[in-house]
C-alpha positions as CSV (number, residue, x, y, z in Angstrom):
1,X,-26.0,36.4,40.3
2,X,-27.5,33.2,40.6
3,X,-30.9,34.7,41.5
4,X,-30.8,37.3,38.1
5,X,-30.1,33.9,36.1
6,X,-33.2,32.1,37.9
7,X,-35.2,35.6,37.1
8,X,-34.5,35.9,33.4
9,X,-35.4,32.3,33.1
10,X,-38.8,32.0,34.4
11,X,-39.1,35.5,33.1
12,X,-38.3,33.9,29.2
13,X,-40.4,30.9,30.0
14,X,-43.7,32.9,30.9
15,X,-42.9,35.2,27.6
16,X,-42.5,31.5,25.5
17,X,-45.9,30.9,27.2
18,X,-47.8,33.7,26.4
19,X,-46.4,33.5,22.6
20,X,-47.2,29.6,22.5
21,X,-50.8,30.2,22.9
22,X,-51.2,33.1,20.9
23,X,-49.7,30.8,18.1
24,X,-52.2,28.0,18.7
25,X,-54.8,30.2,19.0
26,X,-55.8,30.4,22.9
27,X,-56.3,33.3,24.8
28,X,-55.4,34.1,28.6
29,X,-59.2,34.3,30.3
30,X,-60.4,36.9,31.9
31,X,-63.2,37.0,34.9
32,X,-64.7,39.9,33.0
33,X,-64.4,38.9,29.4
34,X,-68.1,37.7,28.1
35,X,-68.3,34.7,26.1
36,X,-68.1,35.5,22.3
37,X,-71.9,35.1,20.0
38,X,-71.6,31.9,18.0
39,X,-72.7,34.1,14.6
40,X,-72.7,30.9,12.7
41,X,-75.5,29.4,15.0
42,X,-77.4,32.8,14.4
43,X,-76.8,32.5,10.4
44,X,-79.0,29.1,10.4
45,X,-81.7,31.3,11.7
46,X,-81.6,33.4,8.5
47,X,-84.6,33.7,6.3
48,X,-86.7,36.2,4.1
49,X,-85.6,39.3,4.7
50,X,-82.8,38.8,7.2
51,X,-80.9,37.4,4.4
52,X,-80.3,40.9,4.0
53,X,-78.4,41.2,7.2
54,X,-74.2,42.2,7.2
55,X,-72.3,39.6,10.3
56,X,-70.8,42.5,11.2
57,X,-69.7,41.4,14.9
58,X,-69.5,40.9,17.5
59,X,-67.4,43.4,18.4
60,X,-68.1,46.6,21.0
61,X,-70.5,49.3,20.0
62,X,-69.4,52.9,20.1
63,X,-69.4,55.1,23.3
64,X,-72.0,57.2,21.8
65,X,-74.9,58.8,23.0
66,X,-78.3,60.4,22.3
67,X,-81.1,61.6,23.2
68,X,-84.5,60.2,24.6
69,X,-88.3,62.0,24.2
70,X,-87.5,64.0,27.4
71,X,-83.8,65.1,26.1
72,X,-82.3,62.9,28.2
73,X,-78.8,62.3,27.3
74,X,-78.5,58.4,26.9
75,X,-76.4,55.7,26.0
76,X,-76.5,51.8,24.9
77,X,-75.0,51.4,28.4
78,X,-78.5,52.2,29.4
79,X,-79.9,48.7,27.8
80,X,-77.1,46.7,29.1
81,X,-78.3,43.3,30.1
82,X,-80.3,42.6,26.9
83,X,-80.3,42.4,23.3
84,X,-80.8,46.0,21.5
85,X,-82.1,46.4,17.7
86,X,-81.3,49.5,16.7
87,X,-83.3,51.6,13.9
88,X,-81.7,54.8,12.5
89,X,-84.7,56.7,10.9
90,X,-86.1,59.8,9.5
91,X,-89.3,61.1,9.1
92,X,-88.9,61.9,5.6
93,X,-87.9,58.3,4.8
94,X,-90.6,57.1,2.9
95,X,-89.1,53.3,3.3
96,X,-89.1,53.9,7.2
97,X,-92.8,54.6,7.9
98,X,-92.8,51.0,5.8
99,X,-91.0,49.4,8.2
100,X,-91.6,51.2,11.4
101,X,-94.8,48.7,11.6
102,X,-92.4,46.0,11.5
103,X,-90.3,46.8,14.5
104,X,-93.2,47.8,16.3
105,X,-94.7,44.1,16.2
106,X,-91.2,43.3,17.2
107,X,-91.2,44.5,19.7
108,X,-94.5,43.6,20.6
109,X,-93.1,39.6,20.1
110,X,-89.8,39.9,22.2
111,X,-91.9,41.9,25.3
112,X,-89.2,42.4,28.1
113,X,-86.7,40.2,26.5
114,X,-85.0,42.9,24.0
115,X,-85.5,45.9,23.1
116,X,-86.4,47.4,19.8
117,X,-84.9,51.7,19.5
118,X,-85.9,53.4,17.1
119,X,-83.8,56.5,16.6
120,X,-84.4,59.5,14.2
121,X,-81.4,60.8,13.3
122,X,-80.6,64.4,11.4
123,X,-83.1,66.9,11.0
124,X,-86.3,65.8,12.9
125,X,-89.0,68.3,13.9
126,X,-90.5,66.8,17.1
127,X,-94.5,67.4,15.6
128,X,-93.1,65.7,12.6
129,X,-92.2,62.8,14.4
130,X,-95.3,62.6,16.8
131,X,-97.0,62.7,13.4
132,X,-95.1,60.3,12.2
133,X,-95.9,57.5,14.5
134,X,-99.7,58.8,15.1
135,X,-100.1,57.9,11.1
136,X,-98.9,54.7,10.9
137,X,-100.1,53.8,14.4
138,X,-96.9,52.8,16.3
139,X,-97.3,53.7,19.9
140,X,-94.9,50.9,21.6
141,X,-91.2,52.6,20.3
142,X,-89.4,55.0,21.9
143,X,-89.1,58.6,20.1
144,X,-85.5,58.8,20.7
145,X,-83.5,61.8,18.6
146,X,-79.7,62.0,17.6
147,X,-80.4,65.9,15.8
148,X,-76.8,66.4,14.7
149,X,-76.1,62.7,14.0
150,X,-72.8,61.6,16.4
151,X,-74.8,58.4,17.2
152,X,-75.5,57.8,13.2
153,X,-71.6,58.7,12.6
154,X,-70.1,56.4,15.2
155,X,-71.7,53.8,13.9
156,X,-70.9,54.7,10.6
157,X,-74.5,54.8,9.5
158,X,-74.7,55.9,5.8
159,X,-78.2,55.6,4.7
160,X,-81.6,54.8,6.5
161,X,-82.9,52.9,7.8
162,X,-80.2,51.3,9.3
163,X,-81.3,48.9,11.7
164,X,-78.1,47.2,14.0
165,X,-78.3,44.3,16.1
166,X,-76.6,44.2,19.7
167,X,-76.4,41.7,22.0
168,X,-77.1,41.8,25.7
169,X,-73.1,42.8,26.2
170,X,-73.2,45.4,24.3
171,X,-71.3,44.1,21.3
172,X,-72.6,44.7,17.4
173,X,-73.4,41.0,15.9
174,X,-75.2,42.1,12.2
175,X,-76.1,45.1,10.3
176,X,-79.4,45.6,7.7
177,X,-79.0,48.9,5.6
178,X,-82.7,49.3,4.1
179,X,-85.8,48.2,4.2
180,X,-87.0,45.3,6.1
181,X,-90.0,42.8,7.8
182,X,-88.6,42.6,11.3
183,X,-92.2,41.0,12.5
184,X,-90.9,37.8,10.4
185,X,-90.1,34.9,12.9
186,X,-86.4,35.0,11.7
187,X,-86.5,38.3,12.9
188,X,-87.9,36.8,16.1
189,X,-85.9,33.9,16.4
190,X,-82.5,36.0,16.2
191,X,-83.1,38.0,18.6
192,X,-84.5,35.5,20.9
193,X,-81.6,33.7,20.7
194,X,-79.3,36.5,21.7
195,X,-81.7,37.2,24.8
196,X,-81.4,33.0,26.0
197,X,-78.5,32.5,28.9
């Protein structure tokens, strides 16, 4: 009897435990638990056009996938290890061959250290698209496809372009619905920061 007593009380005092930190605001670590994106750090990076951006994170990114130029089915889980900025496009969007330019000197800035993808999502003829990036020149994106939209729905894209920022673990940080100069050195210096260690 005395050992159920001894039970139920270090049983109660581990339960007290767990609720005292939760009250106070802690958290029990874990070994694979990443270490959460000071946003507010990232805000004082904001200018121009990336005033524009939504803190939408971080939080995880849906388990969604899509496909590459080769139809390859892929995922974010692909890019793990770096910062992703995602573009949702169309080749009839008339504000996306606008700022295509944009993410293609982006890209051209960050070199290995990110990556900038550039999805077309719906109805994309694959000429259309080759067109697309032959007329305004952009020959450093990928020419990645998500034809019936899951990847646009899971992330509850609801207008292009839709460009979504993700850091190296895989976690959304900030959102831009529209138009936007993603060569600026905010841009840049966002990004960068969510590449450094």
């Amino acid at each position: 009897m005395a050992f159920k007593t001894t039970t139920v009380i270090y049983t109660g005092a581990a339960c007290l435990a767990i609720a005292v930190l939760a009250l106070v605001g802690g958290a029990l670590p874990t070994a694979s638990e990443p270490n959460p994106v000071d946003t507010s750090a990232l805000q004082e990076l904001v200018a121009g056009d990336m005033r524009k951006l939504t803190w939408s994170g971080p939080h995880p990114t849906p388990d969604a996938t899509f496909q590459s130029a080769d139809g390859t089915t892929v995922s974010l889980a692909d890019y793990a290890g770096k910062p992703v900025v995602i573009n949702f496009w169309a080749t009839w969007c008339a504000p996306c061959r606008v700022e295509m330019p944009h993410l293609s000197s982006l890209q051209t800035a960050l070199g290995d250290d990110a990556t900038v993808l550039t999805i077309a999502t719906g109805r994309n003829d694959p000429a259309a698209i080759d067109r697309f990036f032959d007329e305004i020149g952009v020959d450093n994106l990928p020419k990645a496809t998500d034809a019936n939209q899951f990847m646009a729905r899971a992330f509850g894209v609801l207008g292009l372009p839709a460009t979504i920022i993700v850091d190296a673990q895989g976690q959304e940080i900030a959102r831009l619905l529209g138009e936007a100069d993603w060569s600026s050195d905010s841009a840049q210096a966002i990004v960068r920061a969510l590449a450094a260690p």
